[in-house]
C-alpha positions in Angstrom: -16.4 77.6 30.6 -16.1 73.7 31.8 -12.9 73.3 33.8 -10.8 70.6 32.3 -9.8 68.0 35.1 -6.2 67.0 33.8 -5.4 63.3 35.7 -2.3 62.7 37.1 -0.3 60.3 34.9 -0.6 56.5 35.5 2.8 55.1 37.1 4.2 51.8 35.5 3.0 48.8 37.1 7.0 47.6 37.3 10.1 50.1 36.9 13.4 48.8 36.5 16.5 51.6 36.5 19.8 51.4 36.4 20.1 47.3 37.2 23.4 45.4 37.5 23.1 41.8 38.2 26.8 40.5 38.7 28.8 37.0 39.1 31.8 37.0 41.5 34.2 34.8 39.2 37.8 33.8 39.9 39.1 36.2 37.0 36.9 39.5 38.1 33.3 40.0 37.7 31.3 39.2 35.3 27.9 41.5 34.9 24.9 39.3 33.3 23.1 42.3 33.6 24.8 45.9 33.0 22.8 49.4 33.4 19.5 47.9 32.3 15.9 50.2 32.8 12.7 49.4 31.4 8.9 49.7 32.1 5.7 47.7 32.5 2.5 49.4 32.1 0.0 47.2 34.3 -2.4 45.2 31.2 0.7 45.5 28.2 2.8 42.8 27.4 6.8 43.9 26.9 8.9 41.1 25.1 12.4 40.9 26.4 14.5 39.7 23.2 17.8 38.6 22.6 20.3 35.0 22.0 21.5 32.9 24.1 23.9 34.5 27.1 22.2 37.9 26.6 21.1 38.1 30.2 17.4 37.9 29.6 16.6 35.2 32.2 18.8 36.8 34.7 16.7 40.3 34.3 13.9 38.0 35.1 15.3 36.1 37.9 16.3 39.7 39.1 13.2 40.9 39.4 11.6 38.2 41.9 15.4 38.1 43.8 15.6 34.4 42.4 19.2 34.4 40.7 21.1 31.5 41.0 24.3 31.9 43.6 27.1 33.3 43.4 24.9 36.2 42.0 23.3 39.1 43.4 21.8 42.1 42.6 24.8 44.9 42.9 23.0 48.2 41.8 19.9 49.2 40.6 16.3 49.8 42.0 13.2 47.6 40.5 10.0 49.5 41.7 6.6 47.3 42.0 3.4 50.1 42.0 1.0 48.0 43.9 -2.8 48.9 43.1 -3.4 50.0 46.0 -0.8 52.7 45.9 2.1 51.3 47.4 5.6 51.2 46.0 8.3 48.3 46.7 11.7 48.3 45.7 12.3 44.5 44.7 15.6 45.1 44.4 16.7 46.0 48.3 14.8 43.0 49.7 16.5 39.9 51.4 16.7 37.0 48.8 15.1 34.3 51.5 13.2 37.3 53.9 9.1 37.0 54.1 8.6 40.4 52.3 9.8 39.4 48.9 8.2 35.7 49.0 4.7 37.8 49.8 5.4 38.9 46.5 6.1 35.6 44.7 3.4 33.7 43.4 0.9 36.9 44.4 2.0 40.1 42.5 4.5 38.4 40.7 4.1 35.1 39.1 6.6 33.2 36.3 6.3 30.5 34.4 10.0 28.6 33.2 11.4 27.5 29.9 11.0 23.7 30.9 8.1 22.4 32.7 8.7 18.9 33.1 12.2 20.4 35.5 10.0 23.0 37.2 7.3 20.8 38.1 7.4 18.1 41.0 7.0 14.7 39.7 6.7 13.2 43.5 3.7 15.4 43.9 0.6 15.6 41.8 -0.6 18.7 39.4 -3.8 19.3 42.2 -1.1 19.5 45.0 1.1 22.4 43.7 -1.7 24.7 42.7 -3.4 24.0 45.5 -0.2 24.9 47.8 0.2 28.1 45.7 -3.6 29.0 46.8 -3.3 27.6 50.8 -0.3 29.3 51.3 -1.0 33.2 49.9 -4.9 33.2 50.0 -5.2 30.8 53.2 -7.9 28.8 51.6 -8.9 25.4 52.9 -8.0 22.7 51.7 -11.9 21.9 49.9 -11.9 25.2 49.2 -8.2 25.0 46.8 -9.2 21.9 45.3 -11.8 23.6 44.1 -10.4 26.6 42.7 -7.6 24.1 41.4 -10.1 22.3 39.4 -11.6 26.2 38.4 -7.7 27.4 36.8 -7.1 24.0 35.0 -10.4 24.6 33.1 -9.5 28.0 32.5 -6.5 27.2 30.8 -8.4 24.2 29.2 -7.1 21.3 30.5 -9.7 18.2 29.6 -11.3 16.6 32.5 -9.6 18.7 35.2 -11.3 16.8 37.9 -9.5 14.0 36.9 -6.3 16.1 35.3 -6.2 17.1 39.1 -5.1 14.3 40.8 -2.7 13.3 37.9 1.7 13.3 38.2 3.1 16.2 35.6 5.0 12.8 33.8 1.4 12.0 32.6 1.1 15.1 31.0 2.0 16.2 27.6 4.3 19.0 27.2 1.6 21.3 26.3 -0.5 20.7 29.0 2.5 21.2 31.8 2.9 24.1 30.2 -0.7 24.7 30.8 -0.5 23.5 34.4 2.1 25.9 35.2 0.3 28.9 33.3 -3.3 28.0 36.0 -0.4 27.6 39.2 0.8 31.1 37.9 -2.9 32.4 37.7 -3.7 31.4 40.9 -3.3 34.5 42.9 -4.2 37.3 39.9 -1.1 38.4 39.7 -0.7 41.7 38.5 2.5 41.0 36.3 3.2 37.4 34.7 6.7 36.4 34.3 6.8 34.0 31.1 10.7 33.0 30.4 10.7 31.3 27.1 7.2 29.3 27.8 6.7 27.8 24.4 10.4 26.9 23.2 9.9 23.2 23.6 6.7 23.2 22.5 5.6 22.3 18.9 4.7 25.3 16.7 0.8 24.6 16.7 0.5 23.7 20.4 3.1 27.5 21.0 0.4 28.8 19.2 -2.6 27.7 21.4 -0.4 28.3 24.9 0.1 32.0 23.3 -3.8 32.4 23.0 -4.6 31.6 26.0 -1.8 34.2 28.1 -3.2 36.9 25.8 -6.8 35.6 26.5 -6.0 35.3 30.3 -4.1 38.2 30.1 -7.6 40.3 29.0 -9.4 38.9 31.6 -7.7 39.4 34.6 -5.6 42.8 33.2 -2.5 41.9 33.9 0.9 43.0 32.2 3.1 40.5 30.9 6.9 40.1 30.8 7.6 37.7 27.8 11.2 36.7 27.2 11.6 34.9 23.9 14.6 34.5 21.5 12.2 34.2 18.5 11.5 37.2 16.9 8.1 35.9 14.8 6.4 35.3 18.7 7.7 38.9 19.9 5.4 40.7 16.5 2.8 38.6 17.3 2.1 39.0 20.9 4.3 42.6 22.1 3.1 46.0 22.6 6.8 47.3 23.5 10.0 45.4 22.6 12.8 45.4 24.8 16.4 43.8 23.0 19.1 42.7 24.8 22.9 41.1 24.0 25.7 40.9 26.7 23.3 41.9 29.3 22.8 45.9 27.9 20.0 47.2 26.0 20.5 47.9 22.6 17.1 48.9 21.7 14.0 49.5 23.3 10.5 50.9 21.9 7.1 50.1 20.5 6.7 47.0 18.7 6.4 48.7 15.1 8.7 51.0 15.2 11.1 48.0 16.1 10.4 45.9 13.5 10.1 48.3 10.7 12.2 51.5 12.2 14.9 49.4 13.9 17.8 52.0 14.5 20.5 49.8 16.1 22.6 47.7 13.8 22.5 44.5 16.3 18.5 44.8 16.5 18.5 45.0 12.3 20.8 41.4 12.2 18.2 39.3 14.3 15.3 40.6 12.0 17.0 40.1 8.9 17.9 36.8 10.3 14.5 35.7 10.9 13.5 37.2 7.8 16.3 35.5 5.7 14.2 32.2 6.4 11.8 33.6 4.7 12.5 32.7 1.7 14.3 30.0 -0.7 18.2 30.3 0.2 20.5 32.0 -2.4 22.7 29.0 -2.5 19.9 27.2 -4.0 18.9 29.6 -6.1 22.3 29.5 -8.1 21.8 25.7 -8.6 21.0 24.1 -11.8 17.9 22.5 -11.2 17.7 18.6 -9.9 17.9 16.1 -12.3 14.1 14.0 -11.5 15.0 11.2 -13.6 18.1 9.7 -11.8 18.0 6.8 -9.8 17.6 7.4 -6.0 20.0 6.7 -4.1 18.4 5.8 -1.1 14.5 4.1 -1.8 12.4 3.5 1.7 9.3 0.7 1.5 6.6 0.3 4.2 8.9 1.5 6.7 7.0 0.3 9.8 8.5 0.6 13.5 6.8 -0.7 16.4 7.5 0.3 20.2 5.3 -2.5 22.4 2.4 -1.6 21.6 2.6 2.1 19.6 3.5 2.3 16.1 6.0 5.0 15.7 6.2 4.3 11.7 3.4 3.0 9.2 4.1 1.8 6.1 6.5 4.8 5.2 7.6 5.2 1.3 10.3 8.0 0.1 13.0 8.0 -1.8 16.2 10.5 -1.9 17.7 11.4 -4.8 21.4 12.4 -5.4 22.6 15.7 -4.5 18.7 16.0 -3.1 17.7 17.7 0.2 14.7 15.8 1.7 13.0 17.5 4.5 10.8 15.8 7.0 8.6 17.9 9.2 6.1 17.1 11.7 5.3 17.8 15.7 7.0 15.8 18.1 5.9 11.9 18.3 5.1 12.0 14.5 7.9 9.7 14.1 10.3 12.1 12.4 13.9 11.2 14.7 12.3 7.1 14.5 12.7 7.5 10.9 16.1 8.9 11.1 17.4 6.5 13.2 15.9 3.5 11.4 17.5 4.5 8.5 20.8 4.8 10.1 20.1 1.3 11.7 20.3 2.8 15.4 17.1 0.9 15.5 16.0 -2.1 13.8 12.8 -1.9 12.0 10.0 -3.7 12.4 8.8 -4.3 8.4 9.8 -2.4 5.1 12.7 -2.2 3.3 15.7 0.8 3.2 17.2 -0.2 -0.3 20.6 1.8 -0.4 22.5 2.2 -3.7 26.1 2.1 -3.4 28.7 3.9 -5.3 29.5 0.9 -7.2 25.8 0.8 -8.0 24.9 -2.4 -6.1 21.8 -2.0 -3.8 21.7 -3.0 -0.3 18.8 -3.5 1.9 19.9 -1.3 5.3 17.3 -3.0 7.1 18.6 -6.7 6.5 22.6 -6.5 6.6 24.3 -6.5 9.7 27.8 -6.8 10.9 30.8 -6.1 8.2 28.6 -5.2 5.5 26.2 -2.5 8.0 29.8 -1.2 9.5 31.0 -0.6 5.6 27.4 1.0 4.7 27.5 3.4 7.7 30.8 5.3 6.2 28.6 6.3 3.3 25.7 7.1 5.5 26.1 9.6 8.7 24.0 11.1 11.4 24.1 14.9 12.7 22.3 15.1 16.0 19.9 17.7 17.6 22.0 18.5 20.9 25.1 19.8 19.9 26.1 19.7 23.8 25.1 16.0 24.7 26.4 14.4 21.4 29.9 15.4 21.7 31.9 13.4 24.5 33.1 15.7 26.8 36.3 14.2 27.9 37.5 14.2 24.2 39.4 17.0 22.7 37.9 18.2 19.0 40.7 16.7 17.0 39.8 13.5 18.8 36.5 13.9 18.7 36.4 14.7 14.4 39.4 12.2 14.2 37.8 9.2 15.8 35.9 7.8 12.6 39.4 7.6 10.7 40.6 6.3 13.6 38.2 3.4 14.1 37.8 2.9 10.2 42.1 2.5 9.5 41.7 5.2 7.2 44.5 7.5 8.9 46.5 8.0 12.1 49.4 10.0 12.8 50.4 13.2 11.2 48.2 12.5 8.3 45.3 11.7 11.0 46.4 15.6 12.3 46.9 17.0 8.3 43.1 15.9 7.7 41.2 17.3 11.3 42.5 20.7 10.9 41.5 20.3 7.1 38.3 19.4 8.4 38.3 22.0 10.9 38.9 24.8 8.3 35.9 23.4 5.5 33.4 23.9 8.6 34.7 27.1 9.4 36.9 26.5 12.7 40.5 27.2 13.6 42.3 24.3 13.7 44.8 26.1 16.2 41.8 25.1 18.1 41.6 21.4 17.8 43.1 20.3 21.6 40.8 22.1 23.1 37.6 20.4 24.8 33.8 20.9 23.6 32.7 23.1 26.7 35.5 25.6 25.0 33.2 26.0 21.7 29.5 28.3 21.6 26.7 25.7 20.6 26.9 26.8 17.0 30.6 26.2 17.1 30.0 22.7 18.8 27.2 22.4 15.6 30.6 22.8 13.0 32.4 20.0 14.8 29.2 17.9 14.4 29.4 18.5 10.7 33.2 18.0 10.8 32.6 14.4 12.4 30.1 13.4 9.6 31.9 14.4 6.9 35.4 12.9 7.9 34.5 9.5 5.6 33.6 11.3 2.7 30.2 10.0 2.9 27.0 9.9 0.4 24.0 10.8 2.2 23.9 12.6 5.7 20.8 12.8 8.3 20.5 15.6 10.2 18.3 15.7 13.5 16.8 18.8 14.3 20.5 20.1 13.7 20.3 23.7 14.0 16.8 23.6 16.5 19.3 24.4 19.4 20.7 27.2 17.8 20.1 30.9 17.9 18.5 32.5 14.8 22.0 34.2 13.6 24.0 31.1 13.9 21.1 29.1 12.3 21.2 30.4 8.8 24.9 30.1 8.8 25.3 26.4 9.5 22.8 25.9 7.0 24.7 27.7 4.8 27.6 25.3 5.6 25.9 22.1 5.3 24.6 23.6 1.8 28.2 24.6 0.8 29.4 21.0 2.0 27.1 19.7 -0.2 28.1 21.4 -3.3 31.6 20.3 -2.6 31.1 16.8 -1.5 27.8 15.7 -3.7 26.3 14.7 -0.5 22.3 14.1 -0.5 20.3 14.8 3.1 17.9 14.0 5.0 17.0 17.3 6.8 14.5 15.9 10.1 13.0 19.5 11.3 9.8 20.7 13.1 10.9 24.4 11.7 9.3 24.9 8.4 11.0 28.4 7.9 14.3 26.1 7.8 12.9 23.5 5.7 11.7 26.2 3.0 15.1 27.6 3.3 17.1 24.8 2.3 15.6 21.9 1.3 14.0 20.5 -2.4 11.3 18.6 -1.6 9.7 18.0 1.7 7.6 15.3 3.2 5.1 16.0 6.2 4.6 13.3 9.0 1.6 13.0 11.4 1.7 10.1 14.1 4.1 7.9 12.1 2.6 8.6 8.9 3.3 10.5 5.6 0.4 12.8 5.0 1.9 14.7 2.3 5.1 15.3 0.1 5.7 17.8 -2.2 8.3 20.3 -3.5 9.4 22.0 -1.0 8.2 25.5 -2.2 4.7 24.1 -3.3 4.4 22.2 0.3 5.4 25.4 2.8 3.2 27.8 0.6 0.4 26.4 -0.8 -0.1 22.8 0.9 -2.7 20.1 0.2 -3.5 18.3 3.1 -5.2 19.8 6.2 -2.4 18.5 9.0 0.0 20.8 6.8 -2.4 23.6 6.2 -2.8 23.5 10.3 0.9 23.6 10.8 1.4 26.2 8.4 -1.2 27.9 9.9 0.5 28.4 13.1 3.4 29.9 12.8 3.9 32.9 13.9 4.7 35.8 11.1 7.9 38.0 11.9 5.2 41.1 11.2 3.4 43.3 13.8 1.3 44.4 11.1 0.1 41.3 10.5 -1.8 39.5 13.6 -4.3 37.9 11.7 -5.2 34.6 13.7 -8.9 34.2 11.9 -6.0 32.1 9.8 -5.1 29.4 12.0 -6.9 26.2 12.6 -6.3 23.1 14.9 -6.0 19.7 12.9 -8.8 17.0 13.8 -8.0 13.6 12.4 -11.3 12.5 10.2 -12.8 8.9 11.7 -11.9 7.8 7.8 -8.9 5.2 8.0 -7.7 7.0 4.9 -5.7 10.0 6.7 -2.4 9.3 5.8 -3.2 9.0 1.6 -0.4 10.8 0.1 -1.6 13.9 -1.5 1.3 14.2 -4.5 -1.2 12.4 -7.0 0.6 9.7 -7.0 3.3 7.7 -5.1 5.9 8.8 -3.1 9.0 9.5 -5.3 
C-alpha cells in the first residue's frame, strides 16, 4: 500500500483580521474601517467592492501604512506570508520606519485612481521607474534604464525608448495608466494594489489596461487586490469578491456565488442596480411612442469647431425633436462636451448652423445671435454639468444657488423667489428645510438634484446634460435618471443626454448618435444602436464593456477600432441623413 503524502495547506499570501482604521474627529471617532478580515491567495485576484465613503481606499492605504493623517491603524493585524517563509505583520510597523518602505514598491506595489496626480510632471516617465528599480534592486543607473525601457514594452507602450524620456503631461490617460502599471511591476511584487485603475479611463481603453493586469498578472503569479465601484469589471476580472459600505463587510465569497447567490440585502441592491441599466427604463416603456413627423425643435448643420489647429467638430448634422432624448456617446476627445457647449453658445463655433425653434415658432440661429436675443434664448435652453462638486459655487447656499436664474432674469424675488426654490427643491426630491444650507452639506447625488433644480428654475425647452450622472455611484445613478425622466414628463422638456456610458444611454434615451474624433459615425434608435450597431467604432465600443456576469468572460468578442485610410469614416450609417 502507497503512503499518501497529505501537504500542509498553503497560507494566504496577505491576511487581514480584525482591522480598524480610525479618524480622531472633533465630535468622536470616526472608523473608516470597522472589524474588517479578508484573504489573498498569492496568483488570485480579490475585488474589493463598494460606493463612494465605503472605506475601500482606506483598507488599501491600510495595508501599505499609507493613510492620510489624522488616521491610523487602531486594531487589527495584516499578515504578509513572504515566499520565502517569513511572516510580517504590516499592521504594527512605524508609518515612516525602513521596515515597512522595504516592503513598498517590492512586495507590495499600488497603482491610484488618477495618474496624471500620482505621477511627477517635473520629472520624466524613465526617471520614476528607474528610481523605483535603483532604490530596491540597486541597479545602475545603465542597468534601470534598461529594464525601464524592458517594463514600458511589457505593458505596450509604443516606442518606449523614446516613451522613456517623455513628461507624464505627454501621455494620454491610458498610457499613464500604463506607466504606473510597468513602475508597479518593477520589483515583481508579489501582491498588486490597483485602487480604481480604469475609472477615468474610456470603456475600450479600461478594457485593454484590464488585459494586460490579468496578462501580467499570469506571468509573474502574482495576486491582485482590485478595488472598483463597478460591478460589470468585478464579474469580469474576480476570483473572490469582497463588498464593503461604511467601512464593514457585508458580504464576502467567490465570485459566482456573489453574483448569482448574493445573500445580503445591500450586496442584492448594487447588482440589481447595475443590472437595472440593462435594459430600456420602465418610464419609457409606459410612453406613447414619439411622434417622428413633428418639427424639431432644435436642427444642427455642419457644426464645425476648430481649436488652433485641431478640429474638435466636423461638419456635425442632428436634429432633436420635442419631448425627444438624444444621446451622444463617444470616448473622450470625440468632441461630445464641444458639442454641448457649442450649442449652449459657451463657445462660438467655427461654421454650421444651430437653428432653434422657439415656442412662438420663430427659428433662431444660436450660432449667430448674440447679446439680448442669446440671453432670452438661454432661458429656454440649459446646461447640467458633469461635476456636481465643481459646478456649484461653494460660498452660496442652495436656495441661492437654484434661486439665482430668477434672480438674474426679474422673474421673482422675495417670498415668491423663497415659495418657488423649495418648490423646486421638492420636484427634484430634496427638503427644502434644507435650502440655507451650503453645497459641501449635500452627498454628490444630492448636489446632482440641485443641478437639476437650477436648470429647471426657467421652465425651459430643451436641457443638456454633461456626463450628469458619470460622478455618481451606481444606486444614485438610476435614480437621477429617473428624475430627469420624470421632469420631463411634467415639463415637456427635450435633452441632450452627452454620455460615454452606453448602459445609461440605452436606459433612457430614444435615439442615440455616436461620435469619433469630432465626427458622427452613426445614429440610430437608441435600442437598435446599443444592441445591434452598424458601424465598426460602435461595434468596438460595444464590444468592450464589461458584462455584469461571471459566467460570461467571453473576450474572443471584443475588438480595437482602426480608422480605414478611406476619407469616408465618418458616413452616417442610418441610410440616410441625420434626422
Amino acid at each position: 500500500m502507497t503512503d499518501i503524502l497529505t501537504l500542509a495547506p498553503r497560507k494566504p499570501l496577505l491576511e487581514v483580521k480584525n482591522l480598524v482604521t480610525e479618524f480622531p474627529l472633533r465630535t468622536g471617532i470616526f472608523k473608516a474601517v470597522d472589524d474588517l478580515s479578508f484573504s489573498i491567495e498569492p496568483g488570485k485576484t480579490l475585488c474589493v467592492v463598494g460606493e463612494s465613503g465605503s472605506g475601500k481606499s482606506v483598507t488599501a492605504r491600510s495595508i501599505l501604512q499609507i493613510i492620510d493623517a489624522p488616521g491610523r491603524i487602531a486594531s487589527g493585524s495584516i499578515m504578509l506570508n513572504r515566499q520565502d517563509g517569513t511572516s510580517l505583520d504590516l499592521a504594527k510597523l512605524d508609518p515612516r520606519g525602513k521596515a515597512i518602505r522595504s516592503v513598498r514598491g517590492r512586495d507590495i506595489a499600488m497603482i491610484f485612481q488618477e495618474p496624471m496626480s500620482s505621477l511627477s510632471p517635473v520629472h520624466t516617465v524613465g526617471d520614476q521607474i528607474t528610481e523605483v528599480l535603483r532604490l530596491h534592486l540597486n541597479m545602475s543607473k545603465a542597468e534601470a534604464r534598461k529594464e525601464a525601457i524592458s517594463l514600458l514594452r511589457q505593458v505596450e507602450i509604443p516606442n518606449p525608448d523614446k516613451a522613456i524620456d517623455r513628461y507624464a503631461f505627454q501621455y494620454s490617460g491610458g498610457m499613464r495608466q500604463r506607466a504606473m502599471i510597468a513602475m508597479a511591476l518593477a520589483c515583481k511584487p508579489q501582491l498588486l494594489i490597483a485602487d480604481e485603475p480604469t475609472t477615468a479611463l474610456d470603456v475600450t481603453t479600461q478594457a485593454e489596461i484590464l488585459d494586460l493586469i490579468s496578462r501580467l498578472q499570469k506571468a509573474h503569479g502574482m495576486a491582485v487586490l482590485f478595488i472598483t465601484h463597478d460591478m460589470g469589471v468585478v464579474a469580469q476580472i474576480a476570483d473572490d469578491v469582497l463588498v464593503m459600505h461604511h467601512g464593514v463587510a457585508k458580504e464576502y465569497g467567490p465570485v459566482d456565488e456573489i453574483f448569482h447567490a448574493p445573500k445580503d440585502p445591500y450586496t442584492r441592491m448594487l447588482i440589481g442596480s447595475v443590472l437595472k441599466l440593462e435594459q430600456k427604463a420602465e418610464i419609457r416603456l409606459a410612453r406613447p411612442p414619439l411622434d417622428t413627423s413633428a418639427e424639431p425643435i432644435l436642427d444642427i448643420r455642419g457644426l464645425s469647431m476648430q481649436f488652433g489647429d485641431m478640429k474638435a467638430l466636423d461638419e456635425v448634422s442632428i436634429s432633436l425633436l420635442p419631448g425627444e432624448t438624444l444621446g451622444i456617446v463617444g470616448e473622450s476627445g470625440s468632441g461630445k462636451t464641444t458639442m454641448g457647449r457649442s450649442i449652449m453658445r459657451l463657445y462660438d463655433p467655427t461654421a454650421g448652423e444651430i437653428r432653434y425653434r422657439r415656442s412662438d415658432g420663430k427659428t433662431i440661429d444660436l450660432a449667430r445671435i448674440e447679446g439680448a436675443e442669446l440671453k432670452t434664448a438661454r432661458r429656454e435652453l440649459r446646461m447640467v454639468f458633469q461635476d456636481p462638486f465643481g459646478s456649484l459655487n461653494p460660498r452660496m447656499t442652495v436656495s441661492q444657488v437654484i434661486g439665482e436664474p430668477l434672480l438674474v432674469n426679474g422673474v421673482a424675488r422675495g417670498k415668491e423667489l423663497d415659495e418657488r426654490v423649495c418648490h423646486l427643491m421638492e420636484q427634484v426630491g430634496l427638503d427644502p428645510a434644507t435650502r440655507e444650507r451650503y453645497p459641501h452639506a449635500f452627498s454628490g447625488g444630492q448636489r446632482q438634484r440641485i443641478g437639476i433644480a437650477r436648470a429647471i428654475t426657467l421652465n425651459p425647452r430643451i436641457i443638456v446634460a454633461d456626463e450628469a450622472t458619470s460622478a455618481l455611484d451606481v444606486s444614485v445613478r438610476f435614480q437621477v435618471l429617473d428624475l430627469l425622466m420624470r421632469l420631463q414628463d411634467e415639463l415637456g422638456l427635450a435633452y441632450i443626454f452627452i454620455s460615454h456610458d452606453i448602459g445609461v444611454i440605452r436606459y433612457m434615451c430614444d435615439r442615440v448618435g455616436v461620435m469619433y474624433r469630432g465626427k458622427l459615425v452613426e445614429v440610430g434608435e437608441a435600442d437598435k444602436v446599443c444592441n445591434a450597431p452598424d458601424h465598426a467604432y460602435t461595434q468596438a465600443l460595444i464590444s468592450a464593456i464589461p458584462r455584469p456576469d461571471p459566467r460570461d468572460r467571453d473576450r474572443s468578442r471584443r475588438f480595437r477600432y482602426v480608422e480605414p485610410a478611406a476619407p469616408n469614416v465618418a458616413a452616417i450609417t442610418n441610410g440616410g441623413a441625420a434626422r
